[in-house]
C-alpha positions in Angstrom: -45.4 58.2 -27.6 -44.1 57.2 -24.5 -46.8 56.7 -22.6 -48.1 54.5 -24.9 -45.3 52.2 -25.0 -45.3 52.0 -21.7 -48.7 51.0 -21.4 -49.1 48.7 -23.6 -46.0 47.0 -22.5 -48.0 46.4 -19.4 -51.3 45.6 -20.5 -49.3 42.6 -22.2 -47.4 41.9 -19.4 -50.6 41.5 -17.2 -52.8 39.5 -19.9 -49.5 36.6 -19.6 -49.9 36.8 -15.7 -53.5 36.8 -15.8 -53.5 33.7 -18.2 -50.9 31.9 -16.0 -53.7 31.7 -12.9 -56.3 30.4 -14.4 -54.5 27.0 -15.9 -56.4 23.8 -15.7 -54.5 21.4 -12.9 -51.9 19.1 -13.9 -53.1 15.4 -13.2 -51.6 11.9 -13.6 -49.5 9.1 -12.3 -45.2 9.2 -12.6 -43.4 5.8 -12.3 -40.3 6.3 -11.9 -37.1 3.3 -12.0 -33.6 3.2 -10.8 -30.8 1.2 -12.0 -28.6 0.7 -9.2 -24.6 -0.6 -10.0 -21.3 -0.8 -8.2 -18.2 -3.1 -8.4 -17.9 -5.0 -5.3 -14.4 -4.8 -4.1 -12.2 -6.9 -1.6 -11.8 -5.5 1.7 -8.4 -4.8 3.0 -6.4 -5.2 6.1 -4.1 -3.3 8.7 -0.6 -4.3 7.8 2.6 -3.3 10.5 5.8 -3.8 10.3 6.5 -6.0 14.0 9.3 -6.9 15.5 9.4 -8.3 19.9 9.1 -4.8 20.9 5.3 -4.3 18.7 4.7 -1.9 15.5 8.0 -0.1 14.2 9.6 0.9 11.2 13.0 0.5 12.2 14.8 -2.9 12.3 17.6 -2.0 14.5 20.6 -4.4 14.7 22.3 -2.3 17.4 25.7 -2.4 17.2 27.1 -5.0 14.7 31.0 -6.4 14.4 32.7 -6.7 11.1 32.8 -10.8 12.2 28.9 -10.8 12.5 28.5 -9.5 9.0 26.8 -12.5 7.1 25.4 -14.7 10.2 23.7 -12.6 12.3 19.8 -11.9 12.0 17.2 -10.1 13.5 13.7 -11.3 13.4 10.5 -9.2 12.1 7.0 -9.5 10.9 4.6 -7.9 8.4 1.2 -8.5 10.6 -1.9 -8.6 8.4 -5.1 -8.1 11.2 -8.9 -7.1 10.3 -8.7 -8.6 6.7 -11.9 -8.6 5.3 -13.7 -10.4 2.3 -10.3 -11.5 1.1 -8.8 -15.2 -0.1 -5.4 -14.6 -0.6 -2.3 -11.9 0.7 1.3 -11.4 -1.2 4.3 -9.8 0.4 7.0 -8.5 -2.1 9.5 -6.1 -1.1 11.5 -3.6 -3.7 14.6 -0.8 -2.6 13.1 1.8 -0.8 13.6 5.5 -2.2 16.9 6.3 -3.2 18.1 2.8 -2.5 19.0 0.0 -4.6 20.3 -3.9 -5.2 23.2 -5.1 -4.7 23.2 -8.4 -6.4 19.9 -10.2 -4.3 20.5 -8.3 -1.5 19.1 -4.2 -0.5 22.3 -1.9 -0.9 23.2 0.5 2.5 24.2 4.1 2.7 27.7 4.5 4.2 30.6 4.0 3.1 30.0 0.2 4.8 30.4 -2.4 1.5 27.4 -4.1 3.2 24.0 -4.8 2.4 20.8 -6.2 3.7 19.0 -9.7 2.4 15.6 -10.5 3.7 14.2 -14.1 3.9 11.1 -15.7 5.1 11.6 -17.5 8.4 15.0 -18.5 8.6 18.7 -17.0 6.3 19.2 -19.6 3.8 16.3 -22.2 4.8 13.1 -19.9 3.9 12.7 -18.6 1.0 15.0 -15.4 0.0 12.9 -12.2 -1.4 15.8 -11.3 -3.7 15.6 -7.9 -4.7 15.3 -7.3 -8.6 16.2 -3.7 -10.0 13.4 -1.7 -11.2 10.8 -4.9 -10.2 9.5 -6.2 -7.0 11.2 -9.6 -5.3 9.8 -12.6 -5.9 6.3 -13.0 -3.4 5.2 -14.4 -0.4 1.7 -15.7 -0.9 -1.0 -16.6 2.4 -4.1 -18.3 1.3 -6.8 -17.5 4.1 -9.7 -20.1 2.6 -12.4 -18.3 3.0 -13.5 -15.0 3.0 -14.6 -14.5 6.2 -14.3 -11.1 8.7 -10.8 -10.0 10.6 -9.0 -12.6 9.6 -5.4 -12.6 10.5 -1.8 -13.7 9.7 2.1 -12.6 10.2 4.6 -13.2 7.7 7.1 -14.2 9.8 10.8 -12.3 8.3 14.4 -12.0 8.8 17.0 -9.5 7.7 20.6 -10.2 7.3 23.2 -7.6 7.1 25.9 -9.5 4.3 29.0 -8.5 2.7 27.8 -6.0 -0.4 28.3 -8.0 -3.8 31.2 -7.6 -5.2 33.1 -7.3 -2.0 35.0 -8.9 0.4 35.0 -9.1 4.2 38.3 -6.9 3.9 36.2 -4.4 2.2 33.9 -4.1 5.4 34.5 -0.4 6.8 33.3 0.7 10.1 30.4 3.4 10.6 26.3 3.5 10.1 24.9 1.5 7.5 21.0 1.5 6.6 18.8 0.3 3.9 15.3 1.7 3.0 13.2 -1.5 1.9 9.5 -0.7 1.1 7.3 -4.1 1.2 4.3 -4.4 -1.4 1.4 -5.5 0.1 -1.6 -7.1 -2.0 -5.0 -8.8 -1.5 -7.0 -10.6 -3.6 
């Protein structure tokens, strides 16, 4: 009996290969179409934080005297370079990690009662990005015109160390201060 299984399970198997060689040719015409989609984006651009030295990510004051608290700036720049296919920039800045406001103005670490403002341009003549708690300052807006290739511009920025609000010049106590800012960068 099992013989006879056995070969009749491969005369079947051969009649379905045997059948399979002699099929008539396929024959006829394929058209074929492609709908093709994307969203077409704005480009972007290299942003640095600048100060007369080049690129950093530092804003050093050096050493600063309790009498220099509130008047003395140092000048920076957020430099915008290779924008592409863009029409307009915004620079907004918000407390770094682990920082926070202190009234307008970017709280420091240290036991220093200061903090940091940052303006556009010039301390009390440009326009102040106050810092808001749990939102980005108010923004900075450049308008390039057109969309052309590497475009550039530099928000020119100061900083400010002030008295910390609340406090008092008397309050100021010696030792290092920073503030972690983090600027928001958009493009439209």
């Amino acid at each position: 009996m099992k013989s006879n299984s056995l070969f009749l399970a491969l005369a079947v198997a051969g009649g379905l290969f045997s059948g399979l060689t002699h099929a008539a040719p396929v024959t006829g015409t394929n058209q074929l179409q492609a709908i093709f989609t994307t969203e077409i984006l704005p480009g972007t651009c290299n942003t640095q934080v600048t100060d007369a030295d080049g690129p950093t990510s530092t804003i050093d004051f050096g050493d600063l005297y309790k009498n220099e608290v509130g008047t003395r700036t140092e000048s920076f720049n957020i430099a915008l370079t290779e924008c592409a296919g863009m029409l307009t920039t915004t620079v907004a800045a918000q407390p770094g990690a682990g920082n926070t406001c202190s009234g307008d103005s970017y709280a420091t670490t240290g036991a220093t009662n200061t903090a940091v403002e940052i303006w556009e341009t010039a301390a009390d003549s440009g326009t102040q990005l106050a810092c808001q708690t749990g939102n980005p300052s108010n923004v900075l807006t450049h308008s390039f015109g057109s969309k052309n290739m590497n475009q550039s511009y530099t928000y020119p920025l100061v900083a400010r160390w002030v008295v910390a609000n609340g406090k008092t010049a008397a309050d100021i106590t010696t030792g290092e201060a920073t503030s972690l800012i983090t600027f928001l960068v958009t493009y439209q």
